[in-house]
mmCIF file of the N, C-alpha and C atoms, coordinates in Angstrom:
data_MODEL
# 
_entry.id   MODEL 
# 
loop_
_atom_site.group_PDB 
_atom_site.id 
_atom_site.type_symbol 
_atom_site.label_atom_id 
_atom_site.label_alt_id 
_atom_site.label_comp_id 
_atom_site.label_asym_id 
_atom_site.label_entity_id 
_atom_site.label_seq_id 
_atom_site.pdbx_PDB_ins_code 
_atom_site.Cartn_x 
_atom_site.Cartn_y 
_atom_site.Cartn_z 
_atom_site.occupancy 
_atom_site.B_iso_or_equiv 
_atom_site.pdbx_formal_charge 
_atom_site.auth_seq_id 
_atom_site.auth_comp_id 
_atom_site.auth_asym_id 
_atom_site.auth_atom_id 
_atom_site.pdbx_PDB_model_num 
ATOM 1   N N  . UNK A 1 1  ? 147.957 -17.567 184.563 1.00 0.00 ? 1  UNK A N  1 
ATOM 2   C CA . UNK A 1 1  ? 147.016 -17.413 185.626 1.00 0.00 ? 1  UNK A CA 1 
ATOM 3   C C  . UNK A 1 1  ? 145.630 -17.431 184.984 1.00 0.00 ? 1  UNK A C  1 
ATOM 4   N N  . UNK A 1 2  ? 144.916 -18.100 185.885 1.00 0.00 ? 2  UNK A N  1 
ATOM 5   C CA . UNK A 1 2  ? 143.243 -18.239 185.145 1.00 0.00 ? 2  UNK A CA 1 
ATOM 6   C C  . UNK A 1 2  ? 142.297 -17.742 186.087 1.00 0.00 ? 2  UNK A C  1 
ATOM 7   N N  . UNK A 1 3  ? 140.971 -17.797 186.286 1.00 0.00 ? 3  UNK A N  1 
ATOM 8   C CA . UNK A 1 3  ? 140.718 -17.074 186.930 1.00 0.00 ? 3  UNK A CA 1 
ATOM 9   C C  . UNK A 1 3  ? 139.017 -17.908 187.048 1.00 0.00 ? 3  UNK A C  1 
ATOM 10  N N  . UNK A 1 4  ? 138.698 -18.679 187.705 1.00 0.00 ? 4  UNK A N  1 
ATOM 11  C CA . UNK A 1 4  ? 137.487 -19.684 187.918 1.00 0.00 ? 4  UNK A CA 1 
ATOM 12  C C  . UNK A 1 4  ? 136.063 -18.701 188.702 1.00 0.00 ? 4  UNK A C  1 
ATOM 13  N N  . UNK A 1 5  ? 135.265 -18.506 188.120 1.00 0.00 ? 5  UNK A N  1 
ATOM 14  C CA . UNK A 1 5  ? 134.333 -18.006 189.515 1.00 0.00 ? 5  UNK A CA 1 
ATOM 15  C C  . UNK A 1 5  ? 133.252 -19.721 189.749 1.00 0.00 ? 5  UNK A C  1 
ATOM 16  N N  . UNK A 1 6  ? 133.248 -19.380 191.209 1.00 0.00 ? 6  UNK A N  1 
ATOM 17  C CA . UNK A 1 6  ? 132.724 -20.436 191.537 1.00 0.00 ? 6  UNK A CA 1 
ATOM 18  C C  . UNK A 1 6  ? 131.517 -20.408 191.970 1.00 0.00 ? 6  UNK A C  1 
ATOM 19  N N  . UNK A 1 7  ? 131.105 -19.199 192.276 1.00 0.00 ? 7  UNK A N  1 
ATOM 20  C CA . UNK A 1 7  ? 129.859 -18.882 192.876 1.00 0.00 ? 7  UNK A CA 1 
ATOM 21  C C  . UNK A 1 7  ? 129.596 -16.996 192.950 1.00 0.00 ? 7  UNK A C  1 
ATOM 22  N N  . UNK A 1 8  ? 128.617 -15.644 193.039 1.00 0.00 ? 8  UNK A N  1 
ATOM 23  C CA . UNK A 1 8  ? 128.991 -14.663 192.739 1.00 0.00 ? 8  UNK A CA 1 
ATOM 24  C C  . UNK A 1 8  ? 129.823 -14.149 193.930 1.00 0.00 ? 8  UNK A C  1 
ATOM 25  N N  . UNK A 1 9  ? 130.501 -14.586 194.910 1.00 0.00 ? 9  UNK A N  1 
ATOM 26  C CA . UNK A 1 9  ? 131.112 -14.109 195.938 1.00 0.00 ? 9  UNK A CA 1 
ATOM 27  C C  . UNK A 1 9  ? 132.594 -14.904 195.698 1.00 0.00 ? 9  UNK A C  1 
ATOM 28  N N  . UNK A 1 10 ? 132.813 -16.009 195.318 1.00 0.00 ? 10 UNK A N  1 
ATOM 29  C CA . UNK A 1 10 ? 133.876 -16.889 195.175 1.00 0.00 ? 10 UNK A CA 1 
ATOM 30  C C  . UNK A 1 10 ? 134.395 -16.929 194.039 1.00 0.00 ? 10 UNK A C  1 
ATOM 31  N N  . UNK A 1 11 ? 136.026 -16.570 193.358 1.00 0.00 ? 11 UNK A N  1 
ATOM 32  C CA . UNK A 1 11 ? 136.474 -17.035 192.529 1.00 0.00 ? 11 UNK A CA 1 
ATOM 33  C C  . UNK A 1 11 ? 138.079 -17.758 192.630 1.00 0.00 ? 11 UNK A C  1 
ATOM 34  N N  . UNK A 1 12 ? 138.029 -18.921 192.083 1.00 0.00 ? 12 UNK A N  1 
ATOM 35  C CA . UNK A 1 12 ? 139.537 -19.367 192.195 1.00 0.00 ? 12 UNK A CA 1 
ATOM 36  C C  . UNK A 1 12 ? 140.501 -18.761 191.108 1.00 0.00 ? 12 UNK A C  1 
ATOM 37  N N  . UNK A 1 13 ? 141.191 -18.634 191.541 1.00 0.00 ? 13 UNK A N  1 
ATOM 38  C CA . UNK A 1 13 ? 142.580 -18.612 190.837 1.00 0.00 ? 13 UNK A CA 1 
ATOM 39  C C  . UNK A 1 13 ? 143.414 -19.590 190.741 1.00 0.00 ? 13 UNK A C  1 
ATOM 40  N N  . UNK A 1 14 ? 143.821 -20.320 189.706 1.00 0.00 ? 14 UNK A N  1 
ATOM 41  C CA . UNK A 1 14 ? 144.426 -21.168 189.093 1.00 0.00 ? 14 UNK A CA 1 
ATOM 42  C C  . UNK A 1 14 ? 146.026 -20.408 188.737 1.00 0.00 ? 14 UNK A C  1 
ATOM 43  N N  . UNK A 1 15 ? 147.084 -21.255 188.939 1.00 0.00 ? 15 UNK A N  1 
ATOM 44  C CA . UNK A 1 15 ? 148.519 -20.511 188.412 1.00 0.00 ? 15 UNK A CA 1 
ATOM 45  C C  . UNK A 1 15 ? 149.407 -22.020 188.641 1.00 0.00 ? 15 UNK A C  1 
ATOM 46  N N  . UNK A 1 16 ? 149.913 -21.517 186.488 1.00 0.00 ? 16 UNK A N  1 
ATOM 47  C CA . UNK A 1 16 ? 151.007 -22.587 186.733 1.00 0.00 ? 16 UNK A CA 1 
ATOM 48  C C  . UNK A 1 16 ? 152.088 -22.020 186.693 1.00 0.00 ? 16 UNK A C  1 
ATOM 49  N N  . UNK A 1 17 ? 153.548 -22.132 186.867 1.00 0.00 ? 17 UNK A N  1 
ATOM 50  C CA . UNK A 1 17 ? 154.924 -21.399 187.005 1.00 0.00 ? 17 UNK A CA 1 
ATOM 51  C C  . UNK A 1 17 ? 155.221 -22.531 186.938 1.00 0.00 ? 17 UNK A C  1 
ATOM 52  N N  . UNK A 1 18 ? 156.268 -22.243 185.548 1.00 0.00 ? 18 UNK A N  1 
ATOM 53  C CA . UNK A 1 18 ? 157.525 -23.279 184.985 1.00 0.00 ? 18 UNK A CA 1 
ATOM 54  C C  . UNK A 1 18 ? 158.855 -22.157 185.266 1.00 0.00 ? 18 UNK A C  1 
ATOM 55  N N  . UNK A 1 19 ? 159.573 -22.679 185.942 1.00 0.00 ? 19 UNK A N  1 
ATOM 56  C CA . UNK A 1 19 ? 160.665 -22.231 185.705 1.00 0.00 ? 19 UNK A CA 1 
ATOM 57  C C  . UNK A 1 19 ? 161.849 -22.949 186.033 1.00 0.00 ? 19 UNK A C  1 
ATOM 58  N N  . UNK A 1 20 ? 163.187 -22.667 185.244 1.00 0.00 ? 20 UNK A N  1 
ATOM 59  C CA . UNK A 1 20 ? 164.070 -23.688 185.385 1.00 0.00 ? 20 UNK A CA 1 
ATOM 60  C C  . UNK A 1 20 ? 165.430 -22.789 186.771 1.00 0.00 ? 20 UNK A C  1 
ATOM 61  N N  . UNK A 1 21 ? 165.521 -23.661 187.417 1.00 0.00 ? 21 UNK A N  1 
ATOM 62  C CA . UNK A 1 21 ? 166.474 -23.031 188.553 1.00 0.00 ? 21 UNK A CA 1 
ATOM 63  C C  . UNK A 1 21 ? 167.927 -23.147 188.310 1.00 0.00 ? 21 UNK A C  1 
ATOM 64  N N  . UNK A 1 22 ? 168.585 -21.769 187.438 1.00 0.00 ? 22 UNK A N  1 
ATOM 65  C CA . UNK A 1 22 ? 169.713 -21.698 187.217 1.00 0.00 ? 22 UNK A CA 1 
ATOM 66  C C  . UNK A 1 22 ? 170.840 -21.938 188.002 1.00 0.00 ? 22 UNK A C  1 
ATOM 67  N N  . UNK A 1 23 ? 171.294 -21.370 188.769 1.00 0.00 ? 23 UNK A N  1 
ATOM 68  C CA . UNK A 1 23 ? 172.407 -21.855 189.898 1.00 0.00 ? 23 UNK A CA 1 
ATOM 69  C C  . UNK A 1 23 ? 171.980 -22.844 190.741 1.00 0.00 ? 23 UNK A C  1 
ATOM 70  N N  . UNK A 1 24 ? 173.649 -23.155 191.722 1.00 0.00 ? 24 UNK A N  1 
ATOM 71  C CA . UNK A 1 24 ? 173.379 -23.611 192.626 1.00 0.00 ? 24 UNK A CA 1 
ATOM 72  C C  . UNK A 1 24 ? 172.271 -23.467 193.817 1.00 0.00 ? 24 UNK A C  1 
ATOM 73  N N  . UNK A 1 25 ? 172.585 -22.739 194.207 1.00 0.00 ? 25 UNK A N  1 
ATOM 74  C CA . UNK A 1 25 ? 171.111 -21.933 195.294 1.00 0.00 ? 25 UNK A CA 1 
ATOM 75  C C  . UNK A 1 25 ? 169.696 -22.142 194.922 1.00 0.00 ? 25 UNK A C  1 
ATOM 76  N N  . UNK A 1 26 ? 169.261 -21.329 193.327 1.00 0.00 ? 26 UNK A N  1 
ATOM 77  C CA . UNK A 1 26 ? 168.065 -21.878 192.884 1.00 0.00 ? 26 UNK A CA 1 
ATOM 78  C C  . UNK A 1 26 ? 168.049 -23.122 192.819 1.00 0.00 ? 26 UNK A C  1 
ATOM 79  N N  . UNK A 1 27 ? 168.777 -24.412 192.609 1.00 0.00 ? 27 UNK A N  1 
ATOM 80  C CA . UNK A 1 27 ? 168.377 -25.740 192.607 1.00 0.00 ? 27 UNK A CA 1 
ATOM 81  C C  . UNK A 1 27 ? 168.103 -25.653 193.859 1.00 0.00 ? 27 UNK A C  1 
ATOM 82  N N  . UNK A 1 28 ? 168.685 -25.817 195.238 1.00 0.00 ? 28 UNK A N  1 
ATOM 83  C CA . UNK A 1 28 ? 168.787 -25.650 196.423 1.00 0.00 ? 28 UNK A CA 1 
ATOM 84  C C  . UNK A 1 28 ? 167.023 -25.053 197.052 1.00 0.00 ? 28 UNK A C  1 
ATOM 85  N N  . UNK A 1 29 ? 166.956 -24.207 196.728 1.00 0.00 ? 29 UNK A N  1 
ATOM 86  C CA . UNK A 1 29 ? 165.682 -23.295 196.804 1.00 0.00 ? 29 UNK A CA 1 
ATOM 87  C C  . UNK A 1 29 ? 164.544 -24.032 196.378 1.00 0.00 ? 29 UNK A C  1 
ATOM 88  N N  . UNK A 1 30 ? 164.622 -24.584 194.908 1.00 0.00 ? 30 UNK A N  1 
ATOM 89  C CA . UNK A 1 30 ? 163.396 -25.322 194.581 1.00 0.00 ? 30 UNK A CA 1 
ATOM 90  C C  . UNK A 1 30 ? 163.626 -26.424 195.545 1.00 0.00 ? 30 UNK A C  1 
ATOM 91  N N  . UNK A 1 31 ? 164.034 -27.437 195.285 1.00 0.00 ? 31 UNK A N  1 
ATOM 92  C CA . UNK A 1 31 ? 164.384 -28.448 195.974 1.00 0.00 ? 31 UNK A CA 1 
ATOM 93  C C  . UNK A 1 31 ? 163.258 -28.752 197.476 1.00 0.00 ? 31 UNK A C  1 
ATOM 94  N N  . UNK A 1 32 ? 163.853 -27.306 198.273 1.00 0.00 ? 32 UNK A N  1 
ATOM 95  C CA . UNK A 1 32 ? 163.084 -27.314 199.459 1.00 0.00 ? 32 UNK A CA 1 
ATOM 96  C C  . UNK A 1 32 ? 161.578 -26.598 199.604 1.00 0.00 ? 32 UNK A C  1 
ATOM 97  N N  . UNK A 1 33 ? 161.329 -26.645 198.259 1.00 0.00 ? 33 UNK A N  1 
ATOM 98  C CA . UNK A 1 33 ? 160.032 -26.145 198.168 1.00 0.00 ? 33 UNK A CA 1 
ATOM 99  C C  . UNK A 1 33 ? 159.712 -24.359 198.462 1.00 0.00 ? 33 UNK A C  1 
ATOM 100 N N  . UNK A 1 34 ? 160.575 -23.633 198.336 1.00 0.00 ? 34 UNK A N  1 
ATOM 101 C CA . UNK A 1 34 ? 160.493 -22.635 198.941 1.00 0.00 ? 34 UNK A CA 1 
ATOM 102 C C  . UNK A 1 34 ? 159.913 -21.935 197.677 1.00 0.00 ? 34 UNK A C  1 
ATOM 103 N N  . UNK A 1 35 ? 160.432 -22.126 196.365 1.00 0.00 ? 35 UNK A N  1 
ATOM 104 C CA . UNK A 1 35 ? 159.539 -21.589 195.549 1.00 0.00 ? 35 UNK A CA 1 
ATOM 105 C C  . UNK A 1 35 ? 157.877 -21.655 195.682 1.00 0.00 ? 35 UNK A C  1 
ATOM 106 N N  . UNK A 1 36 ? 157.530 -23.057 195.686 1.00 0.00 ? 36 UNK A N  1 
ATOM 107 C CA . UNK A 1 36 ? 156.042 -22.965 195.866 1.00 0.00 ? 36 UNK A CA 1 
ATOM 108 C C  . UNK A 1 36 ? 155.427 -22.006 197.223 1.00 0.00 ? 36 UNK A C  1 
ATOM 109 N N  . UNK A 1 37 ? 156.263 -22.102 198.520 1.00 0.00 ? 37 UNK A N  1 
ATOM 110 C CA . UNK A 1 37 ? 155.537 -21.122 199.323 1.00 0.00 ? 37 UNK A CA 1 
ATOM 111 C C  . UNK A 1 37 ? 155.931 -19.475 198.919 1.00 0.00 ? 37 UNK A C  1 
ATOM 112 N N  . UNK A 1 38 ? 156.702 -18.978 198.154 1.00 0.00 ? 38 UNK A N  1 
ATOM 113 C CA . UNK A 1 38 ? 156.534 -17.877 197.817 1.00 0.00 ? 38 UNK A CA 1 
ATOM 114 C C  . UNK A 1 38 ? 155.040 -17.765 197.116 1.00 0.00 ? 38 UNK A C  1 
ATOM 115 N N  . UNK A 1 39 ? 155.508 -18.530 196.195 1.00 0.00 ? 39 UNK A N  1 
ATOM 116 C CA . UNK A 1 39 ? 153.850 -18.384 195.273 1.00 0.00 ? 39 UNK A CA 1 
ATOM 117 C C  . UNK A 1 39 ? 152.759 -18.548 196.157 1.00 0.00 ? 39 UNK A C  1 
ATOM 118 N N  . UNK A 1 40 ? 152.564 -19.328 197.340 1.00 0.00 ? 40 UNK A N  1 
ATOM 119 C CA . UNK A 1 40 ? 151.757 -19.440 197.807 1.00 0.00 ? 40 UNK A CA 1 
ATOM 120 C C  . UNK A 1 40 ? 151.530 -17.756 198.881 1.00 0.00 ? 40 UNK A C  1 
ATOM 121 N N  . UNK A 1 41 ? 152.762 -17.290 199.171 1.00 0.00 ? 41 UNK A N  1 
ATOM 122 C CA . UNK A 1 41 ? 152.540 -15.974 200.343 1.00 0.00 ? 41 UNK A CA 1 
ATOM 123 C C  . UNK A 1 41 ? 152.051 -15.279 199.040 1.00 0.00 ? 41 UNK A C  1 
ATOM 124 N N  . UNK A 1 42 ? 152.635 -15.030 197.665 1.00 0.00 ? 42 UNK A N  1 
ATOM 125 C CA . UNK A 1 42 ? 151.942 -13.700 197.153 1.00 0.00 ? 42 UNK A CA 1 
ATOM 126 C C  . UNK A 1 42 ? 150.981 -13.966 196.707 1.00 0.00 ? 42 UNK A C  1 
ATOM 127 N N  . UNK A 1 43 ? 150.473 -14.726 196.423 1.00 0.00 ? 43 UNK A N  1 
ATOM 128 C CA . UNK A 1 43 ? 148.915 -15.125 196.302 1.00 0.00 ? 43 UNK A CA 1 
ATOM 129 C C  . UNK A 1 43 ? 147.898 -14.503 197.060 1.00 0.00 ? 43 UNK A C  1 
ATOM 130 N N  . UNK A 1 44 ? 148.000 -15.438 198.827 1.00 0.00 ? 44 UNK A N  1 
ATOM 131 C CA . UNK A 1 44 ? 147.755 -14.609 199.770 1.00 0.00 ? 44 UNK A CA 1 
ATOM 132 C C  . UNK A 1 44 ? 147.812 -13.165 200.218 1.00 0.00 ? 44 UNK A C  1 
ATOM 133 N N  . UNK A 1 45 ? 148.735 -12.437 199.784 1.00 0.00 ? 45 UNK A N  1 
ATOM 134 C CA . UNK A 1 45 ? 148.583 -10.993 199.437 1.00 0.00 ? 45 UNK A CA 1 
ATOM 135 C C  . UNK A 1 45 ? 147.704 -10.893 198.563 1.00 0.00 ? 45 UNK A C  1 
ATOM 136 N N  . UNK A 1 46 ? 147.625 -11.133 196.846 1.00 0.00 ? 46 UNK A N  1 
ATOM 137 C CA . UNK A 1 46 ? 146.822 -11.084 196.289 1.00 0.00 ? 46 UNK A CA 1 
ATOM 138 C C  . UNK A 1 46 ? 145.427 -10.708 196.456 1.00 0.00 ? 46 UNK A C  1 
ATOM 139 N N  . UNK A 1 47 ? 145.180 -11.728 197.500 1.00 0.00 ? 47 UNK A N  1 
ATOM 140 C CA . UNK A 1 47 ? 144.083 -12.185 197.622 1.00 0.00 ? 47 UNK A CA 1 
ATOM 141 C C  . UNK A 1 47 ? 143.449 -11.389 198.596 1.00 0.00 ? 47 UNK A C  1 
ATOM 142 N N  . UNK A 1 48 ? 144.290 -10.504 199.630 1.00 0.00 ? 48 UNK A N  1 
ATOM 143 C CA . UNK A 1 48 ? 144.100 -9.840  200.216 1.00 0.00 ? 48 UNK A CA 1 
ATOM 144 C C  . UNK A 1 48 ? 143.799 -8.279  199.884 1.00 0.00 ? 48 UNK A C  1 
ATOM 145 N N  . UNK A 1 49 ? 144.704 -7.784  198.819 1.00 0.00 ? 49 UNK A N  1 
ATOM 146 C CA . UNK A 1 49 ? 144.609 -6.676  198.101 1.00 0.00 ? 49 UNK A CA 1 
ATOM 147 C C  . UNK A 1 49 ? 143.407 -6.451  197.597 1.00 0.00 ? 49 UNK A C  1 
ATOM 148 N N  . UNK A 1 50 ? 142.761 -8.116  196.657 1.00 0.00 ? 50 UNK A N  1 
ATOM 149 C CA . UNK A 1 50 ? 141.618 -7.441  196.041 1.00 0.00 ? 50 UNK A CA 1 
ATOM 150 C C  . UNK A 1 50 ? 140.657 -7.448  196.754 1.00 0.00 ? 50 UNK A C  1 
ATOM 151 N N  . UNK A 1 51 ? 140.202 -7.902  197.990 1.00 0.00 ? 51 UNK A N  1 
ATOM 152 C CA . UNK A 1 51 ? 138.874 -8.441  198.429 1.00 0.00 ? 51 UNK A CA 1 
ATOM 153 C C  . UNK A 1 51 ? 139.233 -7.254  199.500 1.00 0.00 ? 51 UNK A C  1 
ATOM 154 N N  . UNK A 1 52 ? 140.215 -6.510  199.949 1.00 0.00 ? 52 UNK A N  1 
ATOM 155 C CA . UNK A 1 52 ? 140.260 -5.440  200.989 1.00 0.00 ? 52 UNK A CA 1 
ATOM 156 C C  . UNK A 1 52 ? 140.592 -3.940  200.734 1.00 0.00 ? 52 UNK A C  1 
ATOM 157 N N  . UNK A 1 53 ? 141.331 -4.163  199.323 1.00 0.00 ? 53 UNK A N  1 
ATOM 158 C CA . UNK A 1 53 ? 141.849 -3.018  198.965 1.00 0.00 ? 53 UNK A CA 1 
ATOM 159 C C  . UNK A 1 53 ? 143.156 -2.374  199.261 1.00 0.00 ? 53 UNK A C  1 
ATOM 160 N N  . UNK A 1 54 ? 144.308 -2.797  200.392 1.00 0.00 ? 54 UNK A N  1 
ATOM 161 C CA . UNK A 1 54 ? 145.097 -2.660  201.357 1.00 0.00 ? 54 UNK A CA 1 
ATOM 162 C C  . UNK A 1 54 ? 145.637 -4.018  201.221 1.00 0.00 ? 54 UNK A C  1 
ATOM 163 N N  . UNK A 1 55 ? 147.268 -3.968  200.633 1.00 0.00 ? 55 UNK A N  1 
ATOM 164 C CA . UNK A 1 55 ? 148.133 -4.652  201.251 1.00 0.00 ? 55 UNK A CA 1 
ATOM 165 C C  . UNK A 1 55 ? 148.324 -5.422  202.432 1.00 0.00 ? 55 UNK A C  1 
ATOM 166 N N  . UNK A 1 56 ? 148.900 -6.589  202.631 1.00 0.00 ? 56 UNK A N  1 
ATOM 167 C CA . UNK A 1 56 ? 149.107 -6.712  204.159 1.00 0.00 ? 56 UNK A CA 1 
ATOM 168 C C  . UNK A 1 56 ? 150.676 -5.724  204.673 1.00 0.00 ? 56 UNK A C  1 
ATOM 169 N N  . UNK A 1 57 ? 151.419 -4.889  203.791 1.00 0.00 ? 57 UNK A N  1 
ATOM 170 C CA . UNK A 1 57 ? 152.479 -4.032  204.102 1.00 0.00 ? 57 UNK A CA 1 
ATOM 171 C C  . UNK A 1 57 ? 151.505 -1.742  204.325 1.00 0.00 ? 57 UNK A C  1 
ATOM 172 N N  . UNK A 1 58 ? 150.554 -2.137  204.299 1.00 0.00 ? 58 UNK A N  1 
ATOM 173 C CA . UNK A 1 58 ? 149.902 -1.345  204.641 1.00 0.00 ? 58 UNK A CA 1 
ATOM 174 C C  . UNK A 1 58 ? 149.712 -1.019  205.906 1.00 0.00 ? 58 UNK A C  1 
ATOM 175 N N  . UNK A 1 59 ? 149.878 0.249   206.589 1.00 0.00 ? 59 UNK A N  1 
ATOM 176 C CA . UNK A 1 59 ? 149.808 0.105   207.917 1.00 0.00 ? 59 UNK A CA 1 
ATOM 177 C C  . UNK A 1 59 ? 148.753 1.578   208.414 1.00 0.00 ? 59 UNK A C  1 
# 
């Protein structure tokens, strides 16, 4: 993970993930892309945590 500022209010985050999908299912799983939208929902948490302070499982 890297960490770009783009401006003093804006910074990107950059992330690469190698991983090899052992079983059946994990082939299955990558396949349909579901890995990348995980990475993409916890990101979005991420991203939410730091700029709010509060989880989106925060209530």
């Amino acid at each position: 993970m890297a960490f770009t500022q783009l401006n003093s209010n804006t910074t990107r985050v950059w992330v690469r993930l190698e991983w090899s999908p052992e079983n059946l299912a994990e082939r299955a799983w990558a396949a349909l892309g579901f890995d990348n939208m995980q990475v993409r929902a916890d990101l979005l948490r991420f991203k939410e945590f730091i700029e709010t302070g509060r989880s989106g499982s925060d209530a």
